[in-house]
MARFI-198168 format. One line per field, with one value per residue (C-alpha): residue number from 0; residue in three letters; x, y, z. Coordinates in steps of 0.2 Angstrom, whole numbers. Example, Ala and Ser with C-alpha at 12.3 -4.5 7.8 and 13.67 -1.06 7.14 Angstrom:
2
resi	c(0, 1)
resn	c(ALA, SER)
east	c(62, 68)
north	c(-22, -5)
up	c(39, 36)
! end
This chain:
224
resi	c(0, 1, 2, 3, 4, 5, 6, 7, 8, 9, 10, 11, 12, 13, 14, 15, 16, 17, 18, 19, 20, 21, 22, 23, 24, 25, 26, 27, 28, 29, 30, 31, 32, 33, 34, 35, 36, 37, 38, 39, 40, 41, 42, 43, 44, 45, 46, 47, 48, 49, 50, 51, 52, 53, 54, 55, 56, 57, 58, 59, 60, 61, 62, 63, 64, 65, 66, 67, 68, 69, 70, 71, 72, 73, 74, 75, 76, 77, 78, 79, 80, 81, 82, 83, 84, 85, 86, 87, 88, 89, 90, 91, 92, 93, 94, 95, 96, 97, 98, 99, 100, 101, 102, 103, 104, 105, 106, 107, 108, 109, 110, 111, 112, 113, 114, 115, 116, 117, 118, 119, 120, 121, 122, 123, 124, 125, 126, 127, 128, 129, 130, 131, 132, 133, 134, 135, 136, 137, 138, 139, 140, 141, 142, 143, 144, 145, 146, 147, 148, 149, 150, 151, 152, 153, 154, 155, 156, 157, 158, 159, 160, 161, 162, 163, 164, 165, 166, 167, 168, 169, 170, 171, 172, 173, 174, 175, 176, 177, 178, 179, 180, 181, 182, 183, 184, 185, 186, 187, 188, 189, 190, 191, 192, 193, 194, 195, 196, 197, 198, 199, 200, 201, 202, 203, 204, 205, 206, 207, 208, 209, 210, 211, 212, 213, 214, 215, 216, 217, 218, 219, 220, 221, 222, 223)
resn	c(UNK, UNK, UNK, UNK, UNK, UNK, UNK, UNK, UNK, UNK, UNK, UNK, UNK, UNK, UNK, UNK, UNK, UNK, UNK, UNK, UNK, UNK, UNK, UNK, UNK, UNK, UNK, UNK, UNK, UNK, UNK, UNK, UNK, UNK, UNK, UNK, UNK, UNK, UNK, UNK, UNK, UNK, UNK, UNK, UNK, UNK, UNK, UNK, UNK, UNK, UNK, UNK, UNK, UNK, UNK, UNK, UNK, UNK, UNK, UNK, UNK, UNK, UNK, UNK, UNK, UNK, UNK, UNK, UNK, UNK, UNK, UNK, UNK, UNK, UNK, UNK, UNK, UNK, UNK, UNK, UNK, UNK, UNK, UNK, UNK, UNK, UNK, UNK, UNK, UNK, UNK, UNK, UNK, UNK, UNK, UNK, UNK, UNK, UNK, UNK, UNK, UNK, UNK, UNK, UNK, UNK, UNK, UNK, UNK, UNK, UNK, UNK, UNK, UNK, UNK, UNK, UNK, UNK, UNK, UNK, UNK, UNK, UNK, UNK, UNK, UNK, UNK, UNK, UNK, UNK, UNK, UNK, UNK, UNK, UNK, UNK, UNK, UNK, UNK, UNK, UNK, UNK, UNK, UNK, UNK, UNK, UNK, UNK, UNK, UNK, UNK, UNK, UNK, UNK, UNK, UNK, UNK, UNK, UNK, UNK, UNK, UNK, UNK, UNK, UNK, UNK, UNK, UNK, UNK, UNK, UNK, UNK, UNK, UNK, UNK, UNK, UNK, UNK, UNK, UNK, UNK, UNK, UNK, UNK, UNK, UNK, UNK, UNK, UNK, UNK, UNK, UNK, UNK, UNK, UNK, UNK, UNK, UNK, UNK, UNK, UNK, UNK, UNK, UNK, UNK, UNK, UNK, UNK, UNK, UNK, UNK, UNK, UNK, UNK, UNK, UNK, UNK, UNK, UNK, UNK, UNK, UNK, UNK, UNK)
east	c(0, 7, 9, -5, -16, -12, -12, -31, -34, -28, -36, -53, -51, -47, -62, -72, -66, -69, -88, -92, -85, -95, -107, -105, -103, -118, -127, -118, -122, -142, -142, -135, -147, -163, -154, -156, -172, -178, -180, -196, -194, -193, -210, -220, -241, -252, -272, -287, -279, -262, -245, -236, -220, -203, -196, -182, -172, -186, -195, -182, -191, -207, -198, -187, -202, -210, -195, -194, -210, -210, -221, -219, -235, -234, -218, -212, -204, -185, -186, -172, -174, -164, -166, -149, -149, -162, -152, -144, -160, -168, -154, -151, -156, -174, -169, -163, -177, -181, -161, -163, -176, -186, -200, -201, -206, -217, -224, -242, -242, -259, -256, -265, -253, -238, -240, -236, -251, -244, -232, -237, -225, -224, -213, -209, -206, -204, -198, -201, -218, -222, -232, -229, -237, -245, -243, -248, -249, -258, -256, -268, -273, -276, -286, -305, -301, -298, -281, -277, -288, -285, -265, -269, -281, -267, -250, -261, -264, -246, -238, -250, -245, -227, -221, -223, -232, -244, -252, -253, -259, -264, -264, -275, -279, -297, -299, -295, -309, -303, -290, -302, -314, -298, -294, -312, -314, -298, -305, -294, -303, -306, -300, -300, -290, -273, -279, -265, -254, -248, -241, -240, -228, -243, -254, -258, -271, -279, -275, -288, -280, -284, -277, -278, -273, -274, -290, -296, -292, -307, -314, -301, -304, -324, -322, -331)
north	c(0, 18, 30, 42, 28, 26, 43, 44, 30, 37, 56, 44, 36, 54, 61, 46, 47, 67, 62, 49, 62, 74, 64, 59, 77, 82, 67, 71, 92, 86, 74, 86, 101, 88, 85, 106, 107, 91, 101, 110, 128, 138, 137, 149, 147, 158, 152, 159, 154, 149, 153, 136, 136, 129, 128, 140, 149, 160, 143, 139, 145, 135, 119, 117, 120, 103, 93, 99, 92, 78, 83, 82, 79, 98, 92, 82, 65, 65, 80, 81, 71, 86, 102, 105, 96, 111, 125, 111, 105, 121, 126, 110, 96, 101, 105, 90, 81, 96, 99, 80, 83, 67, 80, 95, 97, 112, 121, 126, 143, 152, 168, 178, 170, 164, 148, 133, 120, 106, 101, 93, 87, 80, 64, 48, 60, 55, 68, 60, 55, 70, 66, 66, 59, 70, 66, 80, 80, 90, 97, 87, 104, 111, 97, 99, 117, 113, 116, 99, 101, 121, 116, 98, 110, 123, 113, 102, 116, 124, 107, 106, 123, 133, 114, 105, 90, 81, 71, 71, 58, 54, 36, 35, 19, 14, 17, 35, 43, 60, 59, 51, 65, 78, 70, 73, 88, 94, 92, 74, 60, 42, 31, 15, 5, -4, -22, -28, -13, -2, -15, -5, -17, -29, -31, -24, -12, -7, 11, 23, 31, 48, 60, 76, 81, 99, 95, 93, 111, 119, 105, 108, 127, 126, 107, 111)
up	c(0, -5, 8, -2, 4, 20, 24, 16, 30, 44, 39, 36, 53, 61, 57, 59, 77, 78, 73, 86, 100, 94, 94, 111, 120, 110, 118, 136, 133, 131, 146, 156, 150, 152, 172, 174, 166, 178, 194, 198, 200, 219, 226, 233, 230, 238, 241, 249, 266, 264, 257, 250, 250, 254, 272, 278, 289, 295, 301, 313, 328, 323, 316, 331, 343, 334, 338, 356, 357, 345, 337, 318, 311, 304, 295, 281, 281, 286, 297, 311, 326, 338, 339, 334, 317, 314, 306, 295, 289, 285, 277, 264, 268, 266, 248, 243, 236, 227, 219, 216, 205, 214, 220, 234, 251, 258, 271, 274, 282, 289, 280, 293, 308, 298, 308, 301, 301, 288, 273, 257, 248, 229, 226, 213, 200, 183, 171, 155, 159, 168, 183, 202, 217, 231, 249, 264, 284, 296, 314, 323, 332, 316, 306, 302, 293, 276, 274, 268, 253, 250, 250, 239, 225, 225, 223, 210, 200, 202, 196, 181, 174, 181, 189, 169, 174, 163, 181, 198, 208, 227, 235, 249, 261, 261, 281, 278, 274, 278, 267, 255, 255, 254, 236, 232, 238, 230, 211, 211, 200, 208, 196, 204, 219, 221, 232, 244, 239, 256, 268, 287, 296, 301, 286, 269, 262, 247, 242, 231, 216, 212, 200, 192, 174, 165, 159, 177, 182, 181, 193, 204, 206, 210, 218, 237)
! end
């Protein structure tokens, strides 16, 4: 083989290689944007009664009372167990699920007190499916006032439009028919029920499905 021909070889390999690496960043530049764009946005919702919105430093007084008195029914799951993993915890850890892009915690604050009376948090997030899973907890001393379902109807709605998801659903046990009437009343549809799904420790439970889609807004805004 002449040289001329080799060389042609090795310029054809070159650029053969030169592609596939292009390739390959293109490919590595579009995962990485599709990772940025998979995180929903800083929340901050404001309803009839509540402002909905991610926890902070200002909720340190409030968050560190609850632990003192173990009580963290108004909080969401994985909140500190001392009152000195507080500050830490507002100030990331908190944050996490929401940088992860896996869902986001929130508080639900009584705009006229500023006290916290729940959280509500969205979870299981698929990003290329676009739908979420909503999950919520109430201070006993607070239930019975409709928070749960004002803070469900708004985060619902904020998820379906500025959060970009096509679904959000709600699993609730059978036996809880305060939650199960909070889905309704929220503007969630039924649509069926998972048999043997939700095992406690002891036994298993069937779980209600509901969920709301765009089309289900409207619903959702006049559902009482």
């Amino acid at each position: 083989m002449s040289t001329t021909w080799r060389l042609r070889g090795l310029l054809q390999a070159a650029r053969h290689r030169l592609t596939f690496s292009g390739a390959q960043l293109r490919f590595s530049t579009a995962q990485a944007r599709l990772r940025l764009l998979a995180v929903f946005p800083p929340v901050k919702i404001v309803s009839s009664e509540l402002e909905i919105r991610e926890f902070g430093p200002q909720d340190v007084a409030q968050v560190a009372a609850f632990v003192a008195a173990e009580d963290r029914t108004a909080l969401p799951p994985g909140s500190p167990e001392a009152v000195a993993d507080v500050d830490e915890w507002l100030a990331a850890t908190v944050h996490r699920r929401r940088l992860d892009g896996e869902g986001v915690h929130l508080a639900m604050v009584q705009t006229a007190s500023g006290e916290i009376v729940g959280s509500l948090g969205l979870r299981d997030t698929d990003w290329r499916a676009g739908r979420s899973e909503i999950g919520y907890g109430v201070r006993a001393s607070r239930r019975g006032r409709g928070h749960a379902t004002e803070a469900a109807r708004a985060v619902g709605r904020w998820a379906l439009t500025e959060g970009g998801m096509r679904r959000i659903q709600m699993r609730v046990r059978l036996d809880n028919v305060v939650s199960l009437r909070v889905a309704e009343k929220a503007g969630y549809h039924r649509e069926g029920i998972l048999r043997m799904v939700d095992w406690d420790g002891e036994k298993a439970h069937d779980l209600a499905v509901f969920s709301m889609i765009a089309t289900d807004l409207e619903t959702a805004e006049t559902a009482h």
